[in-house]
N, C-alpha and C positions, 0 to 999 in steps of 0.2 A: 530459222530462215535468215537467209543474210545478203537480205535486200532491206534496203531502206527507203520510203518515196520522198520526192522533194517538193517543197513546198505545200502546198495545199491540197495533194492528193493522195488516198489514201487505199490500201489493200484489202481488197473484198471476194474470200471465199463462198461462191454460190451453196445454197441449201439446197438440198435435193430435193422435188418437187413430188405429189401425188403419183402415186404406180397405180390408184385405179381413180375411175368415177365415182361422182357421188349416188350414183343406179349401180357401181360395183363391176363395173367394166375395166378389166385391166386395161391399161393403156401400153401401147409399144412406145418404146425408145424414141422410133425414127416421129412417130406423132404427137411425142410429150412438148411442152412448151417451157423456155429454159425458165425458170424459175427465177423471179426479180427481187426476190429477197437473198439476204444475206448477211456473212456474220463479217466484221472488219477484222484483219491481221496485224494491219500494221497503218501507221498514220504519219504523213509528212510532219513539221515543224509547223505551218500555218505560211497564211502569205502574207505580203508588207503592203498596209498601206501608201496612200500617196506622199506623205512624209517618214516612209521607210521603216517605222517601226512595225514590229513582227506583231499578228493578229493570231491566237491560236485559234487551232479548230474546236468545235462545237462536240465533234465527236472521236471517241476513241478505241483501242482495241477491244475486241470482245464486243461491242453494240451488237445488237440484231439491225437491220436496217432495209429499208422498200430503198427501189430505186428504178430508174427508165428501163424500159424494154431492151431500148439499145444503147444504154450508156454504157462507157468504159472500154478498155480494152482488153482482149484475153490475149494473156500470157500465163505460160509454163513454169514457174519455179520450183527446184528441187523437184520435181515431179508432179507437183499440183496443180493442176489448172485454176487461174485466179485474175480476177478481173482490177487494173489501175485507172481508177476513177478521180474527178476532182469533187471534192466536198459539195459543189453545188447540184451535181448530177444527184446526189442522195437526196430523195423525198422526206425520210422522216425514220425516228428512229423509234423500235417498236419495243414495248413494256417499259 
């Protein structure tokens, strides 16, 4: 991929979520809920504090990671749909 994010925000391809219930109900497309987990692609440099030195991020590529419902923005790159987030919208990073 040959995108880089700036600053403190960082690239997050969605996990694809449940295809049935836990009663074992497939679920359709149009009524699945977008899945708030994800893995990170790629990660800014970090942001600068108030006296300007660079802070890096906490988290890097390859994380698993929760995040808002509706954080982030989706964009298209090379073909994959993938969500530009900043660090703080990320809930928590899992295992």
């Amino acid at each position: 991929m040959k995108f880089r994010p700036l600053h403190d925000r960082v690239v997050v391809k969605r996990l694809e979520g449940e295809e049935k219930s836990k009663g074992g109900i497939i679920i359709p497309d149009s009524a699945k809920e977008k899945p708030q987990e994800g893995e990170i692609v790629a990660v800014g440099p970090g942001a600068r504090d108030e006296s300007g030195k660079l802070v890096p991020l906490d988290v890097k590529a390859g994380d698993r990671i929760l995040f808002g419902k509706w954080s982030g923005t989706e964009v298209k790159i090379d073909g994959q749909d993938l969500l530009i987030m900043k660090e703080s919208d990320i809930m928590g990073v899992i295992g």
